[in-house]
NUTOR-379677 format. One record per residue: residue number from 1; x, y, z of N, C-alpha, C in turn. Coordinates in steps of 0.02 Angstrom, whole numbers, plus 50000, padded with zeros to 5 digits. Example, Ala and Ser with C-alpha at 12.3 -4.5 7.8 and 13.67 -1.06 7.14 Angstrom:
<nodes>
+-----+-------+-------+-------+-------+-------+-------+-------+-------+-------+
: pos :   n.x :   n.y :   n.z :  ca.x :  ca.y :  ca.z :   c.x :   c.y :   c.z :
+-----+-------+-------+-------+-------+-------+-------+-------+-------+-------+
:   1 : 50660 : 49716 : 50390 : 50615 : 49775 : 50390 : 50660 : 49835 : 50390 :
:   2 : 50642 : 49888 : 50354 : 50684 : 49947 : 50357 : 50645 : 50002 : 50394 :
+-----+-------+-------+-------+-------+-------+-------+-------+-------+-------+
</nodes>
This chain:
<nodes>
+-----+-------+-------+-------+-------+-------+-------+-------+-------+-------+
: pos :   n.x :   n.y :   n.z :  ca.x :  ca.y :  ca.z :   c.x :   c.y :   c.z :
+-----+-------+-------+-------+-------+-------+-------+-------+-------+-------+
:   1 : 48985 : 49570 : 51317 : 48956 : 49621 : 51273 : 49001 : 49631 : 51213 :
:   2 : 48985 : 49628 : 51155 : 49027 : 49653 : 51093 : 49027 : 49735 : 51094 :
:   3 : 49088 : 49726 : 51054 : 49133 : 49804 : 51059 : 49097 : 49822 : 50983 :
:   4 : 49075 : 49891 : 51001 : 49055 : 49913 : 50935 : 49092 : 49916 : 50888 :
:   5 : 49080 : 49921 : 50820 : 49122 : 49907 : 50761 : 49173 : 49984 : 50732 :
:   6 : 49140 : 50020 : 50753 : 49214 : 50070 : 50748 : 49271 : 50070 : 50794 :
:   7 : 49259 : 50041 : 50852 : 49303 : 50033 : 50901 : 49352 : 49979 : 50876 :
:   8 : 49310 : 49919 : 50860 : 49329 : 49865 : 50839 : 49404 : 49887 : 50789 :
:   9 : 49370 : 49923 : 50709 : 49427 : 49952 : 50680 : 49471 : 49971 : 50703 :
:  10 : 49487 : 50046 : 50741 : 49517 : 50069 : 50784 : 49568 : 50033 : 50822 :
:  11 : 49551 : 49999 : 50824 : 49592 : 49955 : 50898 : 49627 : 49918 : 50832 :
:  12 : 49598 : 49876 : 50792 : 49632 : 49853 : 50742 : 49686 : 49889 : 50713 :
:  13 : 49673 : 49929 : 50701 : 49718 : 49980 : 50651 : 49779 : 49996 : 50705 :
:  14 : 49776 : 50012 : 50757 : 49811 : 50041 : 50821 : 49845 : 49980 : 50829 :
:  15 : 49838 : 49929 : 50836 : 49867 : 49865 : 50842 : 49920 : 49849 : 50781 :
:  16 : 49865 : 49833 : 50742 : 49924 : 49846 : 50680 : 49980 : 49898 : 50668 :
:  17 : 49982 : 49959 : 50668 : 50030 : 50002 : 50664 : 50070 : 49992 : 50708 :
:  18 : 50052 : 49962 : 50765 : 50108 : 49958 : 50829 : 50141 : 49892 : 50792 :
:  19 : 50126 : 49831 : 50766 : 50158 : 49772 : 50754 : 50197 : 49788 : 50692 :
:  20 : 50174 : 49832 : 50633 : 50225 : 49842 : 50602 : 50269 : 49890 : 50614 :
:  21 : 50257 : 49931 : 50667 : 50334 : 49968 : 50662 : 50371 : 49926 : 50739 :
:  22 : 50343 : 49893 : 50752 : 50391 : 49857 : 50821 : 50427 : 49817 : 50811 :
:  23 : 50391 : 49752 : 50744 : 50403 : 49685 : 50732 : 50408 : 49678 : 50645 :
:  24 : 50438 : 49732 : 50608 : 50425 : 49713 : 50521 : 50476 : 49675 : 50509 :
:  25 : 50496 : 49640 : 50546 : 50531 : 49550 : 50520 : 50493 : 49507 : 50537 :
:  26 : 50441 : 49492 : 50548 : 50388 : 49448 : 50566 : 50360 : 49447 : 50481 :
:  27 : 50369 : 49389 : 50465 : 50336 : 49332 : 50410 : 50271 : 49363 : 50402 :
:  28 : 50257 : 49353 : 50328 : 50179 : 49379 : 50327 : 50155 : 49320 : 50312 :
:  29 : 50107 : 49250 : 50319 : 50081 : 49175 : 50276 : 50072 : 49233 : 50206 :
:  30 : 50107 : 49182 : 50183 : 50130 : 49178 : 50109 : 50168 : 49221 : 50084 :
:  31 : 50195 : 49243 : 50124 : 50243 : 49307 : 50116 : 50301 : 49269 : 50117 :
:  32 : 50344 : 49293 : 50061 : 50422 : 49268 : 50060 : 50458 : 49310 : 50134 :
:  33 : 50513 : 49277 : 50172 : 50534 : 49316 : 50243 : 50547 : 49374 : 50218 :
:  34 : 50552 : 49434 : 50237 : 50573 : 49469 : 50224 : 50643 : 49502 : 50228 :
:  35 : 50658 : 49569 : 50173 : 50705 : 49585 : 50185 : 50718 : 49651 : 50183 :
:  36 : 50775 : 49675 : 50199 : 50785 : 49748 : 50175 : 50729 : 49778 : 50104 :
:  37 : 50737 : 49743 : 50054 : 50708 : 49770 : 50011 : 50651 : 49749 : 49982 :
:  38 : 50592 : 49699 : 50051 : 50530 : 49710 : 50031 : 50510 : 49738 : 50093 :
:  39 : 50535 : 49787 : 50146 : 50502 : 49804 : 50190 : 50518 : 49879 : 50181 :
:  40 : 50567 : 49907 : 50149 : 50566 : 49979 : 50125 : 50583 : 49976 : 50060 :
:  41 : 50569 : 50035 : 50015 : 50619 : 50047 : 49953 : 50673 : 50034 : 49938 :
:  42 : 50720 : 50054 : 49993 : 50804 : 50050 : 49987 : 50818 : 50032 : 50062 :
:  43 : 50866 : 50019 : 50070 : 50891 : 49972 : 50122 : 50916 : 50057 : 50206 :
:  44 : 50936 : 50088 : 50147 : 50944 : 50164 : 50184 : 50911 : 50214 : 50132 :
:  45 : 50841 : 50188 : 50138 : 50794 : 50260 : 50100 : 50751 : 50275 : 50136 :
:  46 : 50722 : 50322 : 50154 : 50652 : 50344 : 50192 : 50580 : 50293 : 50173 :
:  47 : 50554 : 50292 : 50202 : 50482 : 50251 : 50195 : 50427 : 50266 : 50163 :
:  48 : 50377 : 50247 : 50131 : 50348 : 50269 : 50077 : 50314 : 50321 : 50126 :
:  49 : 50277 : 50378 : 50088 : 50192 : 50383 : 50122 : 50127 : 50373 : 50114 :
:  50 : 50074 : 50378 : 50145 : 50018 : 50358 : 50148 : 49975 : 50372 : 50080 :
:  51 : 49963 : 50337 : 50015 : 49938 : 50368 : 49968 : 49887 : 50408 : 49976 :
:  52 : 49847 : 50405 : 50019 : 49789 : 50468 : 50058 : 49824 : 50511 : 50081 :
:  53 : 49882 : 50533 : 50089 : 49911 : 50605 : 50129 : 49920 : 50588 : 50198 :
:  54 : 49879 : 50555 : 50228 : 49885 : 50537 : 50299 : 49856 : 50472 : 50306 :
:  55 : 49861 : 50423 : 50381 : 49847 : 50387 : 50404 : 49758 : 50367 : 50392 :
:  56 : 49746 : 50316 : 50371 : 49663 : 50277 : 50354 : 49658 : 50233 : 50398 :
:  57 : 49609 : 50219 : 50389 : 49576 : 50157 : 50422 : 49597 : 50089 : 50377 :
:  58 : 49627 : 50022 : 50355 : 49615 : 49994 : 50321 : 49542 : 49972 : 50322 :
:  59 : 49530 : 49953 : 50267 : 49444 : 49925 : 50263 : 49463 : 49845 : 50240 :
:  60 : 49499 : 49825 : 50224 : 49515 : 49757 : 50188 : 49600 : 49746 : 50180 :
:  61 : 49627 : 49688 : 50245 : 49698 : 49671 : 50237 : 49727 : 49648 : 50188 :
:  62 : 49790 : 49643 : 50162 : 49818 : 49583 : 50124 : 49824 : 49533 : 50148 :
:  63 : 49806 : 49495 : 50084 : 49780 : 49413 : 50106 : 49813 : 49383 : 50059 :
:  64 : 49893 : 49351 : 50032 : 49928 : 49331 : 49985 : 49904 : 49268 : 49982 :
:  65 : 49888 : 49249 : 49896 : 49853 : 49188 : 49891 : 49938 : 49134 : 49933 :
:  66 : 49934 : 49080 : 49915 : 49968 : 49012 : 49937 : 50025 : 49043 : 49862 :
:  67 : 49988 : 49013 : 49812 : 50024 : 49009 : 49756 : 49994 : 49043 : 49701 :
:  68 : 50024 : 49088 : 49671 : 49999 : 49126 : 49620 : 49957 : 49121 : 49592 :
:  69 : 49905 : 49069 : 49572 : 49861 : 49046 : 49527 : 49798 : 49070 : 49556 :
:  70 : 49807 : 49057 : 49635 : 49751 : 49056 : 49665 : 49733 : 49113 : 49686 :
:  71 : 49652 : 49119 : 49765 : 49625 : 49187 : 49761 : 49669 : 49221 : 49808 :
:  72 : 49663 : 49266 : 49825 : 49675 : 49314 : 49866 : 49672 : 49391 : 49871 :
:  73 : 49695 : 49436 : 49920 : 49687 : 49495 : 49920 : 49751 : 49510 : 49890 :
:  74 : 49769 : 49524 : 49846 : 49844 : 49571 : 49824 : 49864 : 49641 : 49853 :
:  75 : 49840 : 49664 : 49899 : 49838 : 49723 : 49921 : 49811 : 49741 : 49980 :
:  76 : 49812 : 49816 : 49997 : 49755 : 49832 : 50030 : 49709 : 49860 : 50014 :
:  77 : 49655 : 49892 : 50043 : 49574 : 49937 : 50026 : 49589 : 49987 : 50080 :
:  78 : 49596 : 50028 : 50047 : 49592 : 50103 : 50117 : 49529 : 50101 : 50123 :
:  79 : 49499 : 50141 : 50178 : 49443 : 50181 : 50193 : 49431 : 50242 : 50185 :
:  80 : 49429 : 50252 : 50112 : 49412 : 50353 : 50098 : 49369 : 50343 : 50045 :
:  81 : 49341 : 50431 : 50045 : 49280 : 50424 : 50009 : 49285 : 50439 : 49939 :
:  82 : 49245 : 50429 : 49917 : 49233 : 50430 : 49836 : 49250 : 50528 : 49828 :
:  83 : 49297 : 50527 : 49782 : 49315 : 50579 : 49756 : 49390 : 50609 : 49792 :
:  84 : 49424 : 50572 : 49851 : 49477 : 50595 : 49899 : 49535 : 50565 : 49848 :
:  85 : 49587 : 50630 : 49860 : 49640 : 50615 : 49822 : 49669 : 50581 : 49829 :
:  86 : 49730 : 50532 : 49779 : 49773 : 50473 : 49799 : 49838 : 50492 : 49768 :
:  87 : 49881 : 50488 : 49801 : 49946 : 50543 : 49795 : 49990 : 50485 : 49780 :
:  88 : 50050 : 50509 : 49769 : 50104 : 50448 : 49738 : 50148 : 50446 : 49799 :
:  89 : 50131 : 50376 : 49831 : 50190 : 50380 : 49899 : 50277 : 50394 : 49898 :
:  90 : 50292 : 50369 : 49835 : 50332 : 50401 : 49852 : 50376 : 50421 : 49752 :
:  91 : 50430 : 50448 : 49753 : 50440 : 50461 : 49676 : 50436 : 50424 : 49629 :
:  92 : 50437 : 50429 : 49578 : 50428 : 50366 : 49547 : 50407 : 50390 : 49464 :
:  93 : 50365 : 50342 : 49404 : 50364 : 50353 : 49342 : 50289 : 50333 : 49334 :
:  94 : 50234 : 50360 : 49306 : 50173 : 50329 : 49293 : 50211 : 50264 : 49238 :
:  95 : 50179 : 50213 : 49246 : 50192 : 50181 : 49184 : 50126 : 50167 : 49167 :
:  96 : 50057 : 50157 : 49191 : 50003 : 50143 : 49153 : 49922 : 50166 : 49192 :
:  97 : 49920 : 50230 : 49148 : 49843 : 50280 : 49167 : 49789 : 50259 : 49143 :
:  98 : 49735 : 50222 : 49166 : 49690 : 50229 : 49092 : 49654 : 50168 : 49131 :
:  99 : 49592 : 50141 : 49109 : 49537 : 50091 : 49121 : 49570 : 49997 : 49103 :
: 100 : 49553 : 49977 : 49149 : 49564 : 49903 : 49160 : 49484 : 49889 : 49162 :
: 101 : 49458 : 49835 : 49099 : 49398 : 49811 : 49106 : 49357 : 49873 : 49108 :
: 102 : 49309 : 49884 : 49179 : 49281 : 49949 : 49182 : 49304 : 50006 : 49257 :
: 103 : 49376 : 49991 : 49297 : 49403 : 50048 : 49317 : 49470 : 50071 : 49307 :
: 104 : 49456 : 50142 : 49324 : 49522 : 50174 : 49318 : 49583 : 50136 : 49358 :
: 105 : 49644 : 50133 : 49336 : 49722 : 50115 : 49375 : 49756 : 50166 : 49348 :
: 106 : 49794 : 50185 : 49398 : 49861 : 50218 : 49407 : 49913 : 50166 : 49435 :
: 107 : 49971 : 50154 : 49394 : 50029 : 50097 : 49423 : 50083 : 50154 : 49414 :
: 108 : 50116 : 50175 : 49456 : 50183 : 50191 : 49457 : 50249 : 50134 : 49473 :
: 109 : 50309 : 50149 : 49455 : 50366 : 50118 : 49442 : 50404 : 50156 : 49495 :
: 110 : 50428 : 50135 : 49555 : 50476 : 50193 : 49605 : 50528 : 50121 : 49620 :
: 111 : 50586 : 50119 : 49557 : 50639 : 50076 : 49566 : 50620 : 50025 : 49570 :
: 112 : 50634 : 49969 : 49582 : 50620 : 49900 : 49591 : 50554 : 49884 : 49596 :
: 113 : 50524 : 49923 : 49631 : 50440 : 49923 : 49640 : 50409 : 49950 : 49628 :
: 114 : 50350 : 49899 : 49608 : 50271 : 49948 : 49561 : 50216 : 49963 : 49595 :
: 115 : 50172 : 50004 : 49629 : 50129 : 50025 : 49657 : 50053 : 50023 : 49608 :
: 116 : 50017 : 50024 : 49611 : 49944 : 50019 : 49580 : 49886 : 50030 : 49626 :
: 117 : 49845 : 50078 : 49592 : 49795 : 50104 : 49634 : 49737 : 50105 : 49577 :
: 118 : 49680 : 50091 : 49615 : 49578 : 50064 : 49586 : 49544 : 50059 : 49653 :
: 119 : 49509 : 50098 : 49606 : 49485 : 50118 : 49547 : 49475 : 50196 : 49574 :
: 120 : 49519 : 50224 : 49499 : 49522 : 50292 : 49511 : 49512 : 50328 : 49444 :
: 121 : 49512 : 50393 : 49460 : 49504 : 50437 : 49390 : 49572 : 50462 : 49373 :
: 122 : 49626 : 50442 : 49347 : 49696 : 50453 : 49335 : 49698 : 50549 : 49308 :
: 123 : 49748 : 50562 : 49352 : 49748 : 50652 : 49326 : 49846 : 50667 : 49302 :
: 124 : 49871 : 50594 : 49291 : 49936 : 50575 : 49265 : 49934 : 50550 : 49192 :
: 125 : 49991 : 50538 : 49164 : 49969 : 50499 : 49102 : 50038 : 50469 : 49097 :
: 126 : 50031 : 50406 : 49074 : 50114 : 50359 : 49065 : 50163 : 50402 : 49047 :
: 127 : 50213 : 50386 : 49053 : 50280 : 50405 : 49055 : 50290 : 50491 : 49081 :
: 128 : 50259 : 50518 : 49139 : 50253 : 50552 : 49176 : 50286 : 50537 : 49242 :
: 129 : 50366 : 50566 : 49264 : 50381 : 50598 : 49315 : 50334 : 50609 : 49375 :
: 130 : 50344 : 50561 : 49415 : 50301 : 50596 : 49487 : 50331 : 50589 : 49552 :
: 131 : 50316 : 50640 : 49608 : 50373 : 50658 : 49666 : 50317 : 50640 : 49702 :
: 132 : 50343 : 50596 : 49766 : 50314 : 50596 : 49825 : 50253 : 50648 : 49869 :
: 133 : 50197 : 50630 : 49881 : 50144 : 50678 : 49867 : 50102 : 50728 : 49837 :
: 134 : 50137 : 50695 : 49761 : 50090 : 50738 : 49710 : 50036 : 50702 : 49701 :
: 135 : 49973 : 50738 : 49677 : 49908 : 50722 : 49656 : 49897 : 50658 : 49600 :
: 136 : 49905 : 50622 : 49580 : 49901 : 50554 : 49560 : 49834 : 50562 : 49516 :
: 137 : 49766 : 50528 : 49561 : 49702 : 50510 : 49545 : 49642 : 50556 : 49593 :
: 138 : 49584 : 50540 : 49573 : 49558 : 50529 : 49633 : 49493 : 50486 : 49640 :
: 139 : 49503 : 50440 : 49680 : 49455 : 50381 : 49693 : 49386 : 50405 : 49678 :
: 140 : 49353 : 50328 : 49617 : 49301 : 50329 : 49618 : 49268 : 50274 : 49612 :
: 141 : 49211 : 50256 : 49609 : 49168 : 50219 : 49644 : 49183 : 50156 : 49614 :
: 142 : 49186 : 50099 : 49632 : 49191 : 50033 : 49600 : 49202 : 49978 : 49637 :
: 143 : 49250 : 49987 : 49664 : 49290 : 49924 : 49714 : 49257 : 49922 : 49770 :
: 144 : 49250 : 49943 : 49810 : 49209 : 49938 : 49862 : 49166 : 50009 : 49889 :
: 145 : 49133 : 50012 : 49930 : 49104 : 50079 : 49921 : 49157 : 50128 : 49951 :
: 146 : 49194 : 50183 : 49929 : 49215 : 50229 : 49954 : 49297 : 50200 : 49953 :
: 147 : 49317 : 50142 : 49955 : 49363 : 50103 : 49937 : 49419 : 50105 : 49913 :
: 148 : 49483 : 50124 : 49917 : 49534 : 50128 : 49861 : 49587 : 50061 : 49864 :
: 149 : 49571 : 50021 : 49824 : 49652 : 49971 : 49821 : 49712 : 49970 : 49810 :
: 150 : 49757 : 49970 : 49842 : 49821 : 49982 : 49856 : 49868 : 49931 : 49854 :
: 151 : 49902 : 49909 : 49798 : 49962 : 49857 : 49763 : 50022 : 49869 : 49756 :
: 152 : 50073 : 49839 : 49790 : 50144 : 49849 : 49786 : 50184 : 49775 : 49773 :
: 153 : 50211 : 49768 : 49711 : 50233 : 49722 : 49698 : 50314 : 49729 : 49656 :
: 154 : 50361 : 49670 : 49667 : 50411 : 49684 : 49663 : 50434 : 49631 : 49593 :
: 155 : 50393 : 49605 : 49549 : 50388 : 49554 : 49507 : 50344 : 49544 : 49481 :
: 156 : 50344 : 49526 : 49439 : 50257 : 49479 : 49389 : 50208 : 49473 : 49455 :
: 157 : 50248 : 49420 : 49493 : 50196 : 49385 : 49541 : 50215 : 49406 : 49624 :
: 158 : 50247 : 49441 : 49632 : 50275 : 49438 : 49708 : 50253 : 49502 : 49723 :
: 159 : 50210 : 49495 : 49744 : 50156 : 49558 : 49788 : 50188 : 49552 : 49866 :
: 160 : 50212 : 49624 : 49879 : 50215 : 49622 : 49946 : 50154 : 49661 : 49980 :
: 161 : 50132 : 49680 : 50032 : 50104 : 49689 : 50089 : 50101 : 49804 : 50078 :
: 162 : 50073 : 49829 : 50056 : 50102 : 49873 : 50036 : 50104 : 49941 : 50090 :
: 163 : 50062 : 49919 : 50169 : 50088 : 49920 : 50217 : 50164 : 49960 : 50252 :
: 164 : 50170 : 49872 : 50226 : 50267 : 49884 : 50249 : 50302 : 49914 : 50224 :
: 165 : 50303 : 49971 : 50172 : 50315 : 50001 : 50135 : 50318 : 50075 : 50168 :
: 166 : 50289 : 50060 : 50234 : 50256 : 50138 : 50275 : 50296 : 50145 : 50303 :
: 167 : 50352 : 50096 : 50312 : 50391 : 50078 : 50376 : 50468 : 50066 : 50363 :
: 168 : 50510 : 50132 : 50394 : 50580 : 50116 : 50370 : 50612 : 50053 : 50403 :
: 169 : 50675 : 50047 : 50367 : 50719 : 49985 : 50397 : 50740 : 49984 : 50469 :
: 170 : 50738 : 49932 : 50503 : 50747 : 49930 : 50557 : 50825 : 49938 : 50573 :
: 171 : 50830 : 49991 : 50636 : 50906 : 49993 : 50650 : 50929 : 49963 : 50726 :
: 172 : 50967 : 49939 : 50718 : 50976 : 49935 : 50804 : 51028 : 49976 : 50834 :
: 173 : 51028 : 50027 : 50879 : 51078 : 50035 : 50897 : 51103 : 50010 : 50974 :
: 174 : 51167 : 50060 : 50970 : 51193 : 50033 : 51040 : 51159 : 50049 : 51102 :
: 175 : 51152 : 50013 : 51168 : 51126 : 50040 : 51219 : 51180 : 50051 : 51297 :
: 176 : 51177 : 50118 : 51296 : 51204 : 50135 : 51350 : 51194 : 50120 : 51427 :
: 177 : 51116 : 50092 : 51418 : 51085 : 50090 : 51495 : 51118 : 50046 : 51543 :
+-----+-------+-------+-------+-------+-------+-------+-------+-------+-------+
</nodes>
């Protein structure tokens, strides 16, 4: 018997969150290995948060093309609805508010890495100061239905997973047992 399709998600999503906070040294295909500083901000900084305020459903994984030229997903697609706010995960600088083609982007700058969010109605404007859970945008209709895309990249071309970004550095400590 097939598992109905919200379950399906669910279990996905639940799966996933368990593999990235169990296993975020596990290789992403086409992902450069990772390191301290594409799996958090800073090597000893807190972990981004959820540009929705809380935990989504993804609707659409990252899918890193092979080689830059080619297709792929650069991101992810949350699952929220048209008009839900999209907050700045974490501090950072607007560097560019305003329409691409025909939707809104918000890209912030938080140190080494650039975040980008579409299609939204930007309520920031470039060179604007922004702190971790302030009001950003708020998603509207374009990309997919209800849809928000979610881009974290550390270069022209080196898109990481923006995910892993949710997830502080791994520590090991000592064990007494």
């Amino acid at each position: 018997m097939d598992t109905p399709a919200p379950i399906r998600s669910r279990t996905a999503l639940v799966a996933g969150a368990l593999l990235a906070l169990t296993l975020p040294w596990l290789a992403v295909p086409g992902e450069a290995s990772p390191s301290p500083t594409t799996v958090s901000p800073s090597a000893d900084g807190p972990p981004w948060d959820w540009p929705t305020g809380s935990p989504v459903a993804v609707a659409r994984d990252f899918d890193p093309p092979e080689r830059p030229w080619l297709t792929g997903h650069r991101g992810v697609d949350l699952d929220v609805g048209v008009g839900s706010h999209v907050r700045a995960p974490a501090d950072g600088v607007v560097v560019f508010a305003g329409t691409v083609v025909d939707r809104g982007v918000v890209s912030l700058q938080h140190g080494a890495f650039r975040s980008a969010f579409e299609p939204v109605a930007p309520v920031v404007a470039a060179g604007d100061a922004v702190v971790r859970g302030q009001v950003i945008a708020t998603v509207e209709q374009g990309h997919s239905p209800g849809a928000l895309h979610w881009g974290v990249r550390t270069g022209p071309e080196e898109y990481v997973n923006p995910l892993r970004m949710l997830v502080g550095p791994v520590v090991l400590k000592p064990w007494d047992g």
